[in-house]
N, C-alpha and C positions, 0 to 999 in steps of 0.2 A: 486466031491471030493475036489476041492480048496475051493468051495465054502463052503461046512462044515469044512475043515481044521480054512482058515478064522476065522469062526464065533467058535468054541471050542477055539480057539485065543483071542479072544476078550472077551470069558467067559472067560477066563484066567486072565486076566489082574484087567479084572472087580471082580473080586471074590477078589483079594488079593490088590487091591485100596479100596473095601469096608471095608478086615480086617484090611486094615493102617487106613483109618479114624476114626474106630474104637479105634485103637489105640492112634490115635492122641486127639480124645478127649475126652477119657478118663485119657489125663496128665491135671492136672489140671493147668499146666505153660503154656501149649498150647492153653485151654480154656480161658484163662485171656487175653494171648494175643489177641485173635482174636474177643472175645468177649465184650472188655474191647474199642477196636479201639484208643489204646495207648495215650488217653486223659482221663483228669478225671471224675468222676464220678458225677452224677445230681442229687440234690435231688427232689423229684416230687413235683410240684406244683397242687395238688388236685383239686384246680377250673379249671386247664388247662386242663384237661380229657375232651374232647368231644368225643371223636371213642377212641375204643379200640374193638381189634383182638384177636380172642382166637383162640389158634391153638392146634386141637386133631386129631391125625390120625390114631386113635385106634378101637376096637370092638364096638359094639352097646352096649355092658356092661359097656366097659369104659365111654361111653359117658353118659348113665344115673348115672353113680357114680359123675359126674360133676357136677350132677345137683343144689345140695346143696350148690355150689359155684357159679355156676351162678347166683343162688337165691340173694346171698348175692351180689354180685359183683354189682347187679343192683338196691339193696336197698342203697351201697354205692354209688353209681355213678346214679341216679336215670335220671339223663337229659341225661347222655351220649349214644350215640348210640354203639350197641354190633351186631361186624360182628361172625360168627362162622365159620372158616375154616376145612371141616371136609370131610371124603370121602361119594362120590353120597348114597352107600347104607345102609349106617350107620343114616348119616345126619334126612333121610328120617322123624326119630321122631321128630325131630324140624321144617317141613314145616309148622305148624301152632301157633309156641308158641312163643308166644307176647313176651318175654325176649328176643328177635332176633330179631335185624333190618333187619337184611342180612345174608342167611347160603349161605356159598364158598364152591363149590366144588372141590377138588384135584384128580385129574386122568383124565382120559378120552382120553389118545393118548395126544401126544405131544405138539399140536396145545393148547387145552385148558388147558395144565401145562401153556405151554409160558403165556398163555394168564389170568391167573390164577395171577400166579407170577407180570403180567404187572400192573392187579391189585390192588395186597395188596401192591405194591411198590409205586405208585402212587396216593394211598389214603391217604396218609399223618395221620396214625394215631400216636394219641397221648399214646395209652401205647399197646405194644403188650406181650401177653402171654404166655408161650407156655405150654402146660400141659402135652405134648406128650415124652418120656423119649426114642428118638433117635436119629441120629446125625440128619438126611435129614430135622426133624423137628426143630431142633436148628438153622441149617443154612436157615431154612424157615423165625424163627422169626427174624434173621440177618440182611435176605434181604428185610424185610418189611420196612423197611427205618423210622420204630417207633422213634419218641422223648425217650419214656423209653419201656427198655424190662425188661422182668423175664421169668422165669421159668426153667423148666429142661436143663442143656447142655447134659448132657449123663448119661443114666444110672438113680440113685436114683442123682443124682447129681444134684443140685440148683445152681442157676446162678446166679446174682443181673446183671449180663453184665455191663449196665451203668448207672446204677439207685447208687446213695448213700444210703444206709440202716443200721441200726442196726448190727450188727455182732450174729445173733442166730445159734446156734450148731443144724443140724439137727435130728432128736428125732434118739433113738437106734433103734427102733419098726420100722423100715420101711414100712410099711403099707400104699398104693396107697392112700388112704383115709387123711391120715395123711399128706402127700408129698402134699394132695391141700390145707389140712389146714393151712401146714405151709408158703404154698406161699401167701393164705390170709392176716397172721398174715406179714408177709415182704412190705403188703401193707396197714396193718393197720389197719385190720378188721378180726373177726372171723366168723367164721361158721357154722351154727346146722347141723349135717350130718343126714337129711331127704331128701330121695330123691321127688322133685316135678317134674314130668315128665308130659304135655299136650299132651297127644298121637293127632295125627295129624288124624282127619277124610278121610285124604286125603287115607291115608295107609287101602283101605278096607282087603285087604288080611288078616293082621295081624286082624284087628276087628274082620272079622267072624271066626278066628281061634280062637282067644279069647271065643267069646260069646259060638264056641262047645265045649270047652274045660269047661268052665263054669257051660253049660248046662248039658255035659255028668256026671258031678261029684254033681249036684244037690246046686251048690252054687249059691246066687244071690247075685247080683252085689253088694247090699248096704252091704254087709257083708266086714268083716274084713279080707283078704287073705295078707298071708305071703308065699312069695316065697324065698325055699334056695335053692344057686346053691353050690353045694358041689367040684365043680372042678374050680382049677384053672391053669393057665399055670406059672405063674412065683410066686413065695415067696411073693412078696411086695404085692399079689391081697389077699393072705390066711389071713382067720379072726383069731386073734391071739389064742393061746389055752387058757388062763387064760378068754377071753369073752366067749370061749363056757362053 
């Protein structure tokens, strides 16, 4: 009886420090300051890009929506080495694609968070990313102890942190899609939105599901296949109504 008292205690506490963080960084005087680390801002020196960390801890949809950016990100940075911090069951599509030096996994019990963390903190990279629009992933790209960061602080919200940049209005059309181009364009580079996705041999489960699915509808492979997923969970992922 203590012992569940306890622990409803501790869901307690924890539920309503998750809705302050929330809170807190969603004030955009809050994000400045903590983001900002009350010095000024860098402007990036281009040739310095050796490692750079992309950090998504999203679906496996999210993550092929990235892919259009990573494309480009490694035609701009063509020497630099690209870690991708992503969770174990998602990541899974990138075990084999050469546009990743190194896929990070996130979760696993405490031991491989620490150890995780010890990681991307001590790798010293030169620009970390974040693509992921929550706070635990804001405070991830924080603590990677990057020369320059970007990406989302909370929400649809864009961060330059401490990077010196341009001042661009982010577009009305919130559209996830548009939120990676814009952070391209804040680094100076645009993007074709085709996804290029290497499905990893490694993954047979999904292959032979693939090839029945394939088989049972009479399509072959060389053929032209358009998949639409008609559900979405949040506003920013829905394809606008003026494209349909």
């Amino acid at each position: 009886m203590i012992k569940k008292t306890f622990i409803n205690i501790l869901l307690f506490f924890y539920y309503y420090l998750r809705r302050l963080m929330k809170f807190l960084m969603d004030r955009d005087c809050f994000g400045i300051l903590i983001f900002s680390y009350l010095r000024p801002k860098k402007t990036m020196e281009k040739n310095k890009i050796k490692k750079i960390l992309l950090i998504n801890l999203q679906g496996i949809g999210d993550l092929i929506m990235t892919t259009p950016f990573l494309d480009s990100l490694k035609k701009e940075y063509p020497k630099a080495k690209i870690h991708y911090l992503t969770y174990k069951r998602n990541g899974t599509i990138f075990f084999e694609d050469k546009r990743i030096d190194k896929l990070l996994v996130w979760g696993g019990g405490i031991l491989n968070l620490l150890k995780t963390l010890f990681f991307i903190r001590n790798e010293k990279y030169n620009l970390a990313i974040n693509l992921f629009r929550a706070q635990h992933s804001a405070y991830l790209t924080l603590l990677s102890n990057a020369t320059y960061k970007l990406g989302f602080l909370y929400s649809l919200k864009l961060s330059s942190n401490n990077l010196k940049l341009k001042k661009s209005k982010f577009p009305k059309t919130r559209n996830q899609r548009l939120a990676y181009s814009f952070i391209a364009q804040m680094l100076g580079f645009n993007i074709k939105q085709i996804d290029n996705l290497n499905l990893s041999t490694k993954n047979k489960k999904a292959t032979v599901a693939i090839d029945k699915l394939l088989t049972k509808n009479k399509i072959k492979k060389s053929d032209k296949i358009i998949g639409i997923n008609c559900n979405a969970t949040w506003s920013s992922k829905n394809w606008s109504q003026e494209n349909w």
